[in-house]
C-alpha positions in Angstrom: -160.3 -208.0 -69.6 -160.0 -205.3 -66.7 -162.8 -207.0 -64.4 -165.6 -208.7 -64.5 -169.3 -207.6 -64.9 -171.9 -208.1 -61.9 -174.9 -210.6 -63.4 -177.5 -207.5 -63.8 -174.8 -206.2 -66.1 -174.6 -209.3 -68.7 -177.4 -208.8 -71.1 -175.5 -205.0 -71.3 -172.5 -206.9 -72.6 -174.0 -209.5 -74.2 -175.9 -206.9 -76.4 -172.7 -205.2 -77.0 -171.0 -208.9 -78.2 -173.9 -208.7 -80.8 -172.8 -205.7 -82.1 -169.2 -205.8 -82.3 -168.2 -209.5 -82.6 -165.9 -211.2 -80.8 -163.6 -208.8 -78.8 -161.5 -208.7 -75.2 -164.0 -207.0 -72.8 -163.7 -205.0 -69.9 -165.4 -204.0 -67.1 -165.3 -200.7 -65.2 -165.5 -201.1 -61.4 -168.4 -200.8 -59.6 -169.6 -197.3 -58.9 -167.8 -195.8 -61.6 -170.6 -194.5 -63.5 -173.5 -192.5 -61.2 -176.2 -194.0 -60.1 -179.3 -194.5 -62.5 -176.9 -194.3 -66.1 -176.2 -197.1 -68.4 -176.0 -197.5 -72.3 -173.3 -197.9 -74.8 -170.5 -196.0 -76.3 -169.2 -197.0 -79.8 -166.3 -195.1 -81.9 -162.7 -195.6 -83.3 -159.9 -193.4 -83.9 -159.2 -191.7 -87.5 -155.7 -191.3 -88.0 -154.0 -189.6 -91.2 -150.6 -189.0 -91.3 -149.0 -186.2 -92.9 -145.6 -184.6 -93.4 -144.5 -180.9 -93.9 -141.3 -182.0 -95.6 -142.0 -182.9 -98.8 -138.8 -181.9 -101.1 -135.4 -183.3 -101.1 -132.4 -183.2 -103.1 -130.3 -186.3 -104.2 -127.2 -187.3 -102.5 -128.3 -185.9 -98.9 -128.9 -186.9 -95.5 -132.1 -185.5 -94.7 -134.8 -185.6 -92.1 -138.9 -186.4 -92.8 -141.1 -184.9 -90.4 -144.5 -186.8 -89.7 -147.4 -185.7 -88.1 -150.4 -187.8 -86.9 -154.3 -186.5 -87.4 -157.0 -188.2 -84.8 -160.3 -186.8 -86.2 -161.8 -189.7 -83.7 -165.1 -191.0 -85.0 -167.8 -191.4 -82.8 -170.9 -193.7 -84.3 -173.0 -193.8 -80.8 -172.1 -191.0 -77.9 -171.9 -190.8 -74.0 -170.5 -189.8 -71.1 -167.2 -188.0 -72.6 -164.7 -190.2 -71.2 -166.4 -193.1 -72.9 -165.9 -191.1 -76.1 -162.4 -189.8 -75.2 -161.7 -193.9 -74.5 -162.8 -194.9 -77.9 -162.0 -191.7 -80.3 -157.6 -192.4 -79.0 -155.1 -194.3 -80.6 -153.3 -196.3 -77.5 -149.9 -197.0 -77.7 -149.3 -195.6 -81.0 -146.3 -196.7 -83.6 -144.5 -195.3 -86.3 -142.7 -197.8 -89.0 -141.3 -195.9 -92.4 -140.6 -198.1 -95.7 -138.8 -196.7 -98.6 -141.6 -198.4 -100.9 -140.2 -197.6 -104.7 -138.9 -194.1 -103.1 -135.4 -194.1 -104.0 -134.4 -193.6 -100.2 -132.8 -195.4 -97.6 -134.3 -195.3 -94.1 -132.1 -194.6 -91.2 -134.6 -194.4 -88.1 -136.7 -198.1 -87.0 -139.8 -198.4 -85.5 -141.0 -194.6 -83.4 -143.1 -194.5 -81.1 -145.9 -192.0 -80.1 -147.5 -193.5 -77.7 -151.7 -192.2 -76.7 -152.9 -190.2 -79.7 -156.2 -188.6 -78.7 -158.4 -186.4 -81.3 -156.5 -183.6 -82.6 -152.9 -183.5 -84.1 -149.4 -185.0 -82.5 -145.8 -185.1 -83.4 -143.7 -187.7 -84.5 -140.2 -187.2 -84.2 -137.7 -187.4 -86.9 -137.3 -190.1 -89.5 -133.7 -189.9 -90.6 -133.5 -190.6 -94.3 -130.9 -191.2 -97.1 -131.6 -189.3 -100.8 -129.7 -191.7 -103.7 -126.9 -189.7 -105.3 -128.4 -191.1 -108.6 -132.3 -190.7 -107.8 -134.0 -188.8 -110.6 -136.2 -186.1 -109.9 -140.0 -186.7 -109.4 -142.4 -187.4 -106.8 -142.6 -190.8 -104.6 -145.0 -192.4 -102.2 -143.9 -193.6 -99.1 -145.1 -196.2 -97.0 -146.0 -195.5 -93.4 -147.4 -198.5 -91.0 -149.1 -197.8 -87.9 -150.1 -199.7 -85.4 -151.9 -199.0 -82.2 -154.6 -200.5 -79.9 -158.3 -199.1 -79.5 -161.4 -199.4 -77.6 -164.4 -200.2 -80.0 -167.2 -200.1 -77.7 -168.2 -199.4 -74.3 -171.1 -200.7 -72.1 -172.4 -198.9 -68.7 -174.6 -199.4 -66.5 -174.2 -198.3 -62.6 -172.5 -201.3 -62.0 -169.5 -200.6 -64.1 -168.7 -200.8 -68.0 -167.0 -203.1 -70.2 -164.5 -202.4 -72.9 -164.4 -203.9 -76.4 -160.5 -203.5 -77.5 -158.8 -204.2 -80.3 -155.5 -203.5 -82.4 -154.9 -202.3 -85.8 -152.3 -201.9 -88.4 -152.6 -200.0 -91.2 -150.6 -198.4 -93.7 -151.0 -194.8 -95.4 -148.7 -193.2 -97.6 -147.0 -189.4 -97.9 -145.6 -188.3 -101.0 -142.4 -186.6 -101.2 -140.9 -185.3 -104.3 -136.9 -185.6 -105.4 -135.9 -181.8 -106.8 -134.6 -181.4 -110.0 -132.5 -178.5 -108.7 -128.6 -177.6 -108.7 -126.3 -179.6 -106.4 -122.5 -179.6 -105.5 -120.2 -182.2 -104.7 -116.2 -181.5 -104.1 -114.2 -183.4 -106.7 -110.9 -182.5 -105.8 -108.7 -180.3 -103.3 -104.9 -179.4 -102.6 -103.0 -176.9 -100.1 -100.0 -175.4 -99.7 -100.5 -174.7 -96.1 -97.9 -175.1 -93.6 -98.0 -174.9 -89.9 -97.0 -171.8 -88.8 -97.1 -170.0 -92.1 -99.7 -169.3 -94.8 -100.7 -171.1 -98.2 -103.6 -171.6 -100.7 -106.5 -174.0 -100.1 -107.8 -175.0 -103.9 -111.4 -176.7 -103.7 -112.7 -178.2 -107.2 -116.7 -178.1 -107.0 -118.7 -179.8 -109.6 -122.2 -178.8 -110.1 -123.7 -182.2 -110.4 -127.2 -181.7 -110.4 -129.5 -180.9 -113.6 -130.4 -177.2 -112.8 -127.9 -174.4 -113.2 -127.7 -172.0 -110.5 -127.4 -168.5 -110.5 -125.8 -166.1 -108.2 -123.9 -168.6 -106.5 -120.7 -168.1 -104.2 -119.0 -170.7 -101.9 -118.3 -169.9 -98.4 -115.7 -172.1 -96.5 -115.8 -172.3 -92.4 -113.1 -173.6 -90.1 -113.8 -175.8 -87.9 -110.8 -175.2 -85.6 -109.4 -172.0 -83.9 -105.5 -173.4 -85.5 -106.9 -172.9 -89.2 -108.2 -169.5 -90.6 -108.7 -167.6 -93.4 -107.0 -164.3 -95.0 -106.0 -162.3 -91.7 -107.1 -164.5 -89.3 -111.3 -164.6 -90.1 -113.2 -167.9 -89.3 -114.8 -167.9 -93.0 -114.3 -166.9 -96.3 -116.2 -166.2 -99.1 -116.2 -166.4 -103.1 -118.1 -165.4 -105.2 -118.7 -167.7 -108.3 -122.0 -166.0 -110.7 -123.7 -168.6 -112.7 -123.0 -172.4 -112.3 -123.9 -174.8 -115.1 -124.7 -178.6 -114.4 -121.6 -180.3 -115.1 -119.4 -177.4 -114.8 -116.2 -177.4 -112.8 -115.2 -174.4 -110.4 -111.9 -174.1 -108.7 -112.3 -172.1 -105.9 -108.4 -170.7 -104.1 -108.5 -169.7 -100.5 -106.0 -168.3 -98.4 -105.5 -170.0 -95.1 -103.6 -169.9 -92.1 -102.4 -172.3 -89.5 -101.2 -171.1 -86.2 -97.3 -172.0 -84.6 -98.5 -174.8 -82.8 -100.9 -176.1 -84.5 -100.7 -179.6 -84.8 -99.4 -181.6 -87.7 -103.0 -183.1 -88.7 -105.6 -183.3 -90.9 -108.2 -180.2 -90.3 -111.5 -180.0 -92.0 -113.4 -177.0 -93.8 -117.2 -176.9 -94.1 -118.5 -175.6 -97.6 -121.7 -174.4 -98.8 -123.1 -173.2 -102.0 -125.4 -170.2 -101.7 -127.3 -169.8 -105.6 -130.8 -168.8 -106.7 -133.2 -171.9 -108.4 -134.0 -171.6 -112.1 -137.7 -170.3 -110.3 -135.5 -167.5 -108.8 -135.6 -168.9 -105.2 -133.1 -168.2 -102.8 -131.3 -171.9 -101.6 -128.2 -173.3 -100.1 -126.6 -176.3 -100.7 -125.8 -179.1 -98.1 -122.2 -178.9 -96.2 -119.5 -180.1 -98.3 -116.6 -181.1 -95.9 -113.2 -180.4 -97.2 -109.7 -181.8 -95.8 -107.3 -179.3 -95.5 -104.0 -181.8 -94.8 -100.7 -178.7 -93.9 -97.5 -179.9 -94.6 -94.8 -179.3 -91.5 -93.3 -176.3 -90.7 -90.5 -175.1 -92.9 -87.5 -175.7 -90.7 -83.5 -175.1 -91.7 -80.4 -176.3 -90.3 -76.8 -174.2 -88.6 -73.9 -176.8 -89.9 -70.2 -177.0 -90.1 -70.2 -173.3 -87.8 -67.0 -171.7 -86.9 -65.8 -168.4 -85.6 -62.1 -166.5 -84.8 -63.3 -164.6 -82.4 -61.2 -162.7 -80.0 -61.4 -159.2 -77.6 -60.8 -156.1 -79.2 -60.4 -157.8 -82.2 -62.8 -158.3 -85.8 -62.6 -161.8 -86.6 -65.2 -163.9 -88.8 -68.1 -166.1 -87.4 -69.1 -168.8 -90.6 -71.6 -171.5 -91.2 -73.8 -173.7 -93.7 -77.7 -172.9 -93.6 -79.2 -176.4 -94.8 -83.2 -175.8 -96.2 -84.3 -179.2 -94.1 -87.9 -179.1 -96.0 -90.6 -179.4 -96.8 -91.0 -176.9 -99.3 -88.4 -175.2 -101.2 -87.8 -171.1 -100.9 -86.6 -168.0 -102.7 -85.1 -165.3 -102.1 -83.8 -166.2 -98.5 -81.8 -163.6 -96.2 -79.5 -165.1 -93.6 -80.3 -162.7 -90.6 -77.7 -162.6 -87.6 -78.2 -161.0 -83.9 -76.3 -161.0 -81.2 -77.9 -160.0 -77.5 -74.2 -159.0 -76.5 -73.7 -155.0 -76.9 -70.1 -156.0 -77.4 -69.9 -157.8 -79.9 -71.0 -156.2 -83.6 -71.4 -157.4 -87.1 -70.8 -155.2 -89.6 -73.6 -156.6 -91.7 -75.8 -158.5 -90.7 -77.7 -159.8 -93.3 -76.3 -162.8 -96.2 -78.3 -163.5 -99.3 -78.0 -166.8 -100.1 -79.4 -168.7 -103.6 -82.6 -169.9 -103.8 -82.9 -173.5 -102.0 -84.5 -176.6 -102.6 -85.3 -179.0 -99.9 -81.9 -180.4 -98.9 -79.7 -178.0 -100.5 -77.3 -175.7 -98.5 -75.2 -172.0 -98.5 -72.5 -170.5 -96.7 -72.7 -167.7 -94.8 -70.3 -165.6 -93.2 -70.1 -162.4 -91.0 -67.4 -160.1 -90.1 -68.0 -159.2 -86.5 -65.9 -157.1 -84.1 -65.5 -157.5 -80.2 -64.6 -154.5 -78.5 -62.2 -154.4 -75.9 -64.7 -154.1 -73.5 -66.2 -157.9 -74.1 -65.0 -160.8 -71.6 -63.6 -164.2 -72.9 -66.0 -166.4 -72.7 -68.6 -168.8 -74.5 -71.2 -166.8 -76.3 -74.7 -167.7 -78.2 -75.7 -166.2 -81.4 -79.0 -166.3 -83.2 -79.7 -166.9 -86.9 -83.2 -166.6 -88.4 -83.4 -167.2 -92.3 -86.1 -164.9 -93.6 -87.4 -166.4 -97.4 -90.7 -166.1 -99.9 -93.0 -169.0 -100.0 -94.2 -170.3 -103.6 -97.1 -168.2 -103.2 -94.6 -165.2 -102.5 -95.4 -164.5 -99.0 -92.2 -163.4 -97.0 -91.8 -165.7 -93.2 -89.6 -166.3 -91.5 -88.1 -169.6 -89.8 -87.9 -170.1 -86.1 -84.4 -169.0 -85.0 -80.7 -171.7 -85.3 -78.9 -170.7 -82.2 -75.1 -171.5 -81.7 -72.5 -171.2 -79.4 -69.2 -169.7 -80.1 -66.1 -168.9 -78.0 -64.5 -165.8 -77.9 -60.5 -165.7 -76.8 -59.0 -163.7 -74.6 -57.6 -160.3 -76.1 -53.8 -160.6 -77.7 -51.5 -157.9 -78.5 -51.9 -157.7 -82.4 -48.1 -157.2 -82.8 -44.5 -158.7 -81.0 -42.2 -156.2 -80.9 -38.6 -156.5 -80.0 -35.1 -155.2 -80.9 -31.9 -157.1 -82.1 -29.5 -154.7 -81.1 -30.6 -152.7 -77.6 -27.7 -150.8 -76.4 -26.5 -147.3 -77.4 -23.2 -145.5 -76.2 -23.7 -142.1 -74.2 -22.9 -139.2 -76.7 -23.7 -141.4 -79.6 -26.1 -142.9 -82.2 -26.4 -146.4 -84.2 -29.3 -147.5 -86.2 -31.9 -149.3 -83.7 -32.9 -152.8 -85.3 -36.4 -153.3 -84.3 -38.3 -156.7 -85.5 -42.1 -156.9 -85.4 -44.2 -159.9 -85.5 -48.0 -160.4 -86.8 -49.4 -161.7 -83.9 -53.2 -162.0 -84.7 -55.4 -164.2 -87.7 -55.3 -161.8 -90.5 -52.7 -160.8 -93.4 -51.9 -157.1 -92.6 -50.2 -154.9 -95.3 -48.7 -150.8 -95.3 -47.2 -151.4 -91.3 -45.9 -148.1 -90.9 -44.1 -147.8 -87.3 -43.6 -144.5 -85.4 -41.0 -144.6 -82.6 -41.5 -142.3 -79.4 -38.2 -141.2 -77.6 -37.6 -139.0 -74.6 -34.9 -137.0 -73.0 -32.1 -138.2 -73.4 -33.1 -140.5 -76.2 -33.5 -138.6 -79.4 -34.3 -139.6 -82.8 -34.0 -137.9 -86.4 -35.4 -140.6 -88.0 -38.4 -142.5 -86.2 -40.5 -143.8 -88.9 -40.5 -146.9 -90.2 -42.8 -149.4 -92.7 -43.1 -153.2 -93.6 -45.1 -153.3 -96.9 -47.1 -156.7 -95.5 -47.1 -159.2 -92.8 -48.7 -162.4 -93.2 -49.9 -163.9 -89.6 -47.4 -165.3 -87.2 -44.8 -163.7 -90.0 -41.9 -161.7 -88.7 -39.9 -158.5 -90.2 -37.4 -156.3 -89.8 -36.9 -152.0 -89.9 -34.8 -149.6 -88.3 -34.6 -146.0 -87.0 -32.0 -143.6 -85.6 -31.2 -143.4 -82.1 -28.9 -141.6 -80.0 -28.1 -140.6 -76.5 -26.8 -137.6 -75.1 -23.2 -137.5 -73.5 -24.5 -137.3 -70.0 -27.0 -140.2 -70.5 -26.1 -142.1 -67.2 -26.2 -146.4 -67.7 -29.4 -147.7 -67.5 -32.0 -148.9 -69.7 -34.5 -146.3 -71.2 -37.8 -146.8 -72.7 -38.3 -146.7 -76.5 -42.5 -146.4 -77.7 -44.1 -147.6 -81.1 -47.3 -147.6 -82.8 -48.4 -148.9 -85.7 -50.8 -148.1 -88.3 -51.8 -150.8 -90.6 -54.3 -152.1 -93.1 -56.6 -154.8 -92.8 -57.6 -157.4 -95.7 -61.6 -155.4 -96.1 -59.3 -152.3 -96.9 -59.9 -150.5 -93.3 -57.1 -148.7 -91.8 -56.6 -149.7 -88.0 -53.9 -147.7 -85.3 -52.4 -150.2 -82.8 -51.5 -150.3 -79.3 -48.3 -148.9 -78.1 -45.2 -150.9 -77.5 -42.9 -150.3 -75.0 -39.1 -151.7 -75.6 -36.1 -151.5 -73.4 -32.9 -149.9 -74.8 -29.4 -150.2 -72.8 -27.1 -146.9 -72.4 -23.9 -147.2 -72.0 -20.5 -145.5 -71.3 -18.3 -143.9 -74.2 -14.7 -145.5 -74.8 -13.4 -142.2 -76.1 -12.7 -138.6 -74.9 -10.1 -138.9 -72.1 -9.5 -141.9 -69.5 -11.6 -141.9 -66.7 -9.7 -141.0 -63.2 -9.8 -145.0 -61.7 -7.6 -146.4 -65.2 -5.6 -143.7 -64.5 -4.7 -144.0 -61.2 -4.0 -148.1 -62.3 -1.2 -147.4 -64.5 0.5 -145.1 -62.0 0.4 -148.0 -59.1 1.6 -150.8 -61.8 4.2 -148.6 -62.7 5.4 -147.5 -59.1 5.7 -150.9 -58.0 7.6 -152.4 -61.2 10.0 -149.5 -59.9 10.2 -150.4 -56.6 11.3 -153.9 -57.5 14.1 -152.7 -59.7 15.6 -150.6 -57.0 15.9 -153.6 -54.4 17.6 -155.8 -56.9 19.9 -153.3 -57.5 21.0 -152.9 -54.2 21.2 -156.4 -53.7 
């Protein structure tokens, strides 16, 4: 009861208590009607609901939409907001039962709140279709309750309220469609992080309609997973679907170098035309995508002979450390180091399963130019997937050390004197000084003034390393060599075990000259003998004497 009545308004109320029945009462304040008015206003609201949602397919989340009516009935008018007070629906509710629908509710109790004549909202009733609910059309229950002024008394002394609250229940129908729908049965990939694969999505059509013109579009949900070149989406195109048929669909996807190793997901529709040749699409199917790791291999067991100015051999094991085995793969080496060069730098290896491992080997040469020091090399192994897409791995870096430069022969002589005015056969020994067999050593000797030589060519048919050996030339000096040591040159022109022909450095060895023993005795012996001879006389005189 909002107030109460002054006395001269009682038989106004108490006529209105005939009419209705027992009710709460209210009275307006005084002066709230003008001066000289009074009667009665008697009406209730008429509410229908209704819903512009009506179909829904099995095995979806959907939404019902509701929508409340007020036609307002008015039995006895007056002032309008007498009228406007009994024609609304106060403090309106909203309560949705599944009934024999075969639905499950998701949203409670809504409320609306003042419903006055005309047509309000509700807002969405979030509902459940059964997977297994057969097609057909279903009533569902909808309660509402609200409060509502029956009657209203006036006079110029105030009015007084009849109020009252109401539940009722009305129904909407909704119908189940017998129509195509989809559900994902089975999925696989061959996806890798950092490389490409195949996404293969098994959809069943497991509705009772077939559908016609269908085709499947998948969307990514992430920037690290896409499709063919690099597209959010991709599309197939399928025809006509029957129910119960199966339909592999393959994608290609990508997933970018640093994606993570995770589960992504794909959403997939189903875009057909009804048997009554309407255009529809199917609720989102999500799809796991789950990439395996990133195809990784492992540098073992690496060593190199490396040296300046030298070739020498830089080897290792490439180990395929998973997850997926590969074909075809080519060993690629690079070196950022202008001096040092391989002569090829790509090594087909066998195909390898995950585990397995290959040798590899290079031939590389250092110039002469290159420093001794600690250098880093770069492998890359460049393969086909399964689905025969070439990639290639991240690159296996490794260190190796590259000696200071060595003579590639010791040379020295056994016998390194020669008389002035004459000639002996110069024994010269040579030594392979480096890593590699050589074979055909051919030495040529250089001579000057007044060395000469008419035979300076000489050849040891192999040398194994660290082996020594043994030829000889002709050497002479002329008569008026003077005693000293002169220099004698060699080169050498061998082969190495690949078959190339190589020149080497020059060698410098000292030879001895020295004086003849023939051809007239020299003026100091001479002079000797006389001395010796005059004293022995000397002393034979003075003992004769004596």
């Amino acid at each position: 009861m909002t107030g109460r009545a002054p006395r001269t308004g009682l038989l106004g109320a108490f006529l209105v208590c005939l009419l209705l029945g027992s009710s709460v009462v209210g009275v307006a304040p005084v002066g709230a009607q003008q001066a000289g008015n009074s009667g009665q206003v008697i009406g209730q609201p008429e509410l229908d609901v209704f819903t512009n949602t009506k179909e829904f397919e099995p095995g979806t989340e959907a939404e019902l939409r509701l929508g409340i009516s007020n036609r307002g009935d008015v039995d006895q008018g007056g002032p309008s907001q007498y009228e406007q007070r009994v024609t609304t629906a106060r403090g309106l509710t909203v309560d949705v039962r599944a009934g024999s629908a075969p639905v499950e509710v998701n949203t409670g109790t809504v409320g609306v709140g003042n419903v006055p004549t005309g047509t309000s909202p509700v807002d969405p009733i979030g509902i459940t279709v059964s997977d297994d609910a057969e097609p057909g059309t279903y009533r569902v229950p909808i309660t509402l309750s609200y409060a509502y002024t029956r009657g209203v008394s006036y006079d110029t002394y105030g009015a007084e309220y009849r109020d009252f609250e109401r539940e009722e229940t009305q129904y909407v129908t909704i119908r189940v469609r017998d129509q195509a729908r989809f559900a994902v049965v089975n999925r696989s990939t061959s996806a890798q992080i950092g490389s490409t694969g195949s996404l293969s999505v098994t959809v069943e059509n497991v509705g009772n309609r077939a559908a016609s013109e269908a085709s499947a579009t998948a969307t990514s949900r992430s920037d690290e997973l896409t499709f063919g070149s690099g597209s959010a989406s991709s599309t197939a195109q399928l025809g006509a679907w029957e129910p119960g048929e199966r339909r592999t669909i393959d994608y290609v996807v990508g997933l970018a170098d640093d994606a993570a190793l995770r589960e992504y997901t794909v959403d997939l529709s189903v875009d057909y035309t009804d048997h009554n040749g309407i255009a529809r699409t199917s609720e989102t199917l999500n799809v796991g995508v789950d990439p395996r790791d990133e195809q990784r291999f492992a540098l073992r067991n690496v060593s190199a002979s490396l040296r300046v100015g030298e070739d020498g051999t830089l080897r290792g094991t490439v180990v395929n450390t998973g997850p997926n085995p590969v074909r075809d793969p080519v060993v690629r080496f690079a070196s950022g180091n202008p001096n040092v060069q391989v002569d090829s730098p790509e090594y087909a290896i066998g195909d390898l399963a995950p585990g397995e491992r290959a040798p590899v080997a290079y031939a590389v040469a250092v110039s002469d130019a290159a420093s001794a020091s600690v250098q880093q090399f770069n492998l890359t192994v460049e393969y086909r997937t399964e689905r025969g897409d070439v990639e290639r791995s991240d690159g296996l870096t490794t260190n190796a050390e590259i000696g200071a430069q060595r003579d590639r022969f010791v040379v020295t002589v056994a016998n390194d004197t020669v008389r002035a005015g004459g000639s002996r056969a110069l024994t010269v020994r040579v030594t392979n000084n480096g890593d590699e067999p050589l074979t055909n050593v051919e030495a040529k000797a250089f001579v000057r003034d007044p060395l000469g030589s008419d035979d300076d060519e000489g050849i040891v048919p192999s040398l194994a390393p660290g082996e020594t050996d043994e030829f000889t030339i002709a050497l002479s000096a002329g008569g008026s060599a003077l005693e000293k040591r002169y220099p004698v040159s060699f080169d050498f022109q061998y082969e190495l075990p690949d078959g190339d022909t190589e020149v080497s450095q020059t060698y410098t060895v000292p030879v001895t000259v020295v004086q003849s023993s023939s051809g007239g005795p020299p003026i100091a012996p001479i002079g000797g003998v006389v001395l010796v001879v005059a004293i022995a006389a000397f002393v034979l005189w003075r003992r004769r004497r004596e």
